[in-house]
C-alpha positions in Angstrom: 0.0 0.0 0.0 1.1 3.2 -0.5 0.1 6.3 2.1 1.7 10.0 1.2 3.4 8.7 -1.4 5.5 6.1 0.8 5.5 2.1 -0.1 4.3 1.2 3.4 5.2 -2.1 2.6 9.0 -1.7 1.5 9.1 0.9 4.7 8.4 -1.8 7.0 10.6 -4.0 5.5 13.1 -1.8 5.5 12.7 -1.1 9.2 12.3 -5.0 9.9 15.7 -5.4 8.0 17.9 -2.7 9.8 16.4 -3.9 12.8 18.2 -7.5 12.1 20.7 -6.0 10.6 22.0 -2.9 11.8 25.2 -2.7 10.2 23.2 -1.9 7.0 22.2 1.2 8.7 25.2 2.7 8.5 25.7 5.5 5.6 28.3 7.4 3.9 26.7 10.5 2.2 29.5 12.9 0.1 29.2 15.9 -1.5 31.6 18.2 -3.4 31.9 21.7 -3.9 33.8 24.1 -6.1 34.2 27.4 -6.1 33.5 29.2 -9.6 33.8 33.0 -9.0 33.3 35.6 -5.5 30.9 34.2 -3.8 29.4 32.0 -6.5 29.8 28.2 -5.8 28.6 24.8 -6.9 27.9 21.5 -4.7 27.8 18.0 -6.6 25.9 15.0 -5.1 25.7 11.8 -7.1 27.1 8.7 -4.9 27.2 7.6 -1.2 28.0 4.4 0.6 24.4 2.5 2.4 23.1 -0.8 3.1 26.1 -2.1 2.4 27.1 -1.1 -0.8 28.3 1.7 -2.7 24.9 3.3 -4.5 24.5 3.7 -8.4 20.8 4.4 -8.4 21.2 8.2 -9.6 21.6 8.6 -13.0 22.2 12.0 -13.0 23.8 14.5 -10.1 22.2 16.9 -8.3 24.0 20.3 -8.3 23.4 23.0 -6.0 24.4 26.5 -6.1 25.3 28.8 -3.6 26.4 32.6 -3.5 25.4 35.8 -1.2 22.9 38.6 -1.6 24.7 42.0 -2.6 24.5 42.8 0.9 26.8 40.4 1.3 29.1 41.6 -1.7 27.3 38.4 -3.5 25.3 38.1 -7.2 22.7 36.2 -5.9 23.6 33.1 -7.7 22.0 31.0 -5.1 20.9 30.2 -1.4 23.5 31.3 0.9 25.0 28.4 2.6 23.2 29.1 5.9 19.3 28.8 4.0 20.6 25.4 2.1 21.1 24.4 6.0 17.8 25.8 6.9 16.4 24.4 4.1 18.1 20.8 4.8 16.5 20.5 8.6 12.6 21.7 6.9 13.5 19.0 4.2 14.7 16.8 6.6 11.7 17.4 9.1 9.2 17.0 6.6 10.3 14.0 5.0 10.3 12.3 8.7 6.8 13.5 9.2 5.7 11.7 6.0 7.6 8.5 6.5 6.3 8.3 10.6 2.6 9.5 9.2 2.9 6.3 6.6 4.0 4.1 9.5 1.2 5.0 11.2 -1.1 4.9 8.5 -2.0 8.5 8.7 -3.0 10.5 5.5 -1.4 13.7 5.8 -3.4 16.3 3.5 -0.3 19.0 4.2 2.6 19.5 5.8 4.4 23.1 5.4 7.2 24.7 7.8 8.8 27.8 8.1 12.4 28.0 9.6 14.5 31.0 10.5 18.2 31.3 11.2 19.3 34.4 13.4 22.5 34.9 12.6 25.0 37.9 13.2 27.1 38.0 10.2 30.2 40.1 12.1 31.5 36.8 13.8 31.2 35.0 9.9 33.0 38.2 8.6 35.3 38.0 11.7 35.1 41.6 12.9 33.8 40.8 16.4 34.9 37.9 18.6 31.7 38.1 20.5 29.1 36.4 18.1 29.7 33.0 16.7 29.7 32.1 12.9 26.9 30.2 12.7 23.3 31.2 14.1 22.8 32.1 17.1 19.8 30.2 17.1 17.1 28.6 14.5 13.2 28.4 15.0 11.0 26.3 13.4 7.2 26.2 12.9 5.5 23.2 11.3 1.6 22.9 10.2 0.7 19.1 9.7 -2.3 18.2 8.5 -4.2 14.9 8.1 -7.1 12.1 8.8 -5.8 11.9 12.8 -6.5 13.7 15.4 -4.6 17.3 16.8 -2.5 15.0 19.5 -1.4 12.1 16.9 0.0 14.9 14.3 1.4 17.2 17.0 2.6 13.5 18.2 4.2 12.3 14.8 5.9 15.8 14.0 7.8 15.5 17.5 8.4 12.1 16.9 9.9 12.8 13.4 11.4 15.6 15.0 13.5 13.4 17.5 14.2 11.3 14.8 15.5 13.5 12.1 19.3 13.0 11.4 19.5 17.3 10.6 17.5 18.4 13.6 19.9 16.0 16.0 22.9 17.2 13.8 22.1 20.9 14.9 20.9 20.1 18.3 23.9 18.4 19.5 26.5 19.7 17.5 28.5 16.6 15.2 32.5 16.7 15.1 33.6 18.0 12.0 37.3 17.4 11.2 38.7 19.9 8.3 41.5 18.3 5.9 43.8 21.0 4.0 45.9 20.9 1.7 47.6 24.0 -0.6 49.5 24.8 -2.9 
C-alpha cells in the first residue's frame, strides 16, 4: 500500500531489516563543492555508501548552487550556505513527518514549515569575537495536516522531530574534522 506517497510495505521491511541487521544502517553521504567565482559556488551529489554497498541508483547528479545577496558583496547566484542548512533540517523534518505518518497509517493532507536562522554575520566576517559564525539560534514552525486527530499529528511531527538525522545534527552539535591541503 502506498500512504503519502510512501511504499508502506518496502518501509516496514526496511525497518524489519535494519532492525536485524544494523550494520546496514550505516551510511556514507559525500558531497563536493567548487568554487567558480566571489561568492558563487557549486555542490555535486551523485554517490554515497548505504546498506552495504556503494549506491549507483542516480543517474544524473544533483547540483546545488550557492552565493550571497549583494548585501553580502554576493550576485545572488544561489541560497547562501546558511538557508541550504535551513532548508536541509525543513526537508529533513518533513520527509520524517511523512515517513512516521505512513507508519502509522495516517493520510497527511499537508505539511508546510517555516524556519528562521538568526545569525550575526560580524562573527562569519570576523570583525567581532563576540558572536559566533553560525546562528545564534534557529526556529522552526511546522503545520501538519491529516485524517488523525490534533495529538497524533502534534505526536508524529515530534516524533519525526526526534528522529530527524538534521534536527539531532544541529541540536547536538556533530565533530567536524577539516583536511587542508595547498599549494
Amino acid at each position: 500500500m502506498v500512504r503519502n506517497g510512501v511504499d508502506t510495505h518496502r518501509l516496514l521491511a526496511t525497518l524489519d531489516l535494519l532492525a536485524s541487521r544494523p550494520e546496514l544502517g550505516r551510511f556514507r553521504l559525500r558531497a563536493s563543492n567548487r568554487w567558480i567565482d566571489g561568492t558563487h559556488n557549486r555542490s555535486t551529489i551523485r554517490g554515497f555508501h548505504g546498506a552495504g554497498c556503494e549506491d549507483t541508483s542516480r543517474a544524473a547528479p544533483f547540483e546545488l548552487d550557492a552565493g550571497a545577496p549583494a548585501v553580502l558583496l554576493g550576485t545572488d547566484t544561489g541560497a547562501t550556505p546558511a538557508e541550504h542548512l535551513l532548508h536541509a533540517l525543513a526537508a529533513d523534518l518533513t520527509t520524517a513527518i511523512v515517513y512516521v505518518a505512513a507508519a502509522r497509517r495516517v493520510e497527511l493532507a499537508s505539511v508546510d514549515s517555516e524556519v528562521v536562522g538568526h545569525i550575526d554575520v560580524r562573527g562569519c566576517l570576523g570583525l567581532d569575537g563576540e558572536p559566533g559564525s553560525g546562528s545564534e539560534r534557529v526556529a522552526v514552525t511546522l503545520r501538519i495536516a491529516g485524517d488523525a486527530p490534533e495529538a497524533v499529528l502534534r505526536a508524529i511531527a515530534e516524533h519525526a522531530a526526534a528522529h530527524s538525522p538534521v534536527h539531532d545534527m544541529l541540536r547536538r552539535g556533530v565533530h567536524v574534522a577539516v583536511d587542508v591541503s595547498a599549494g
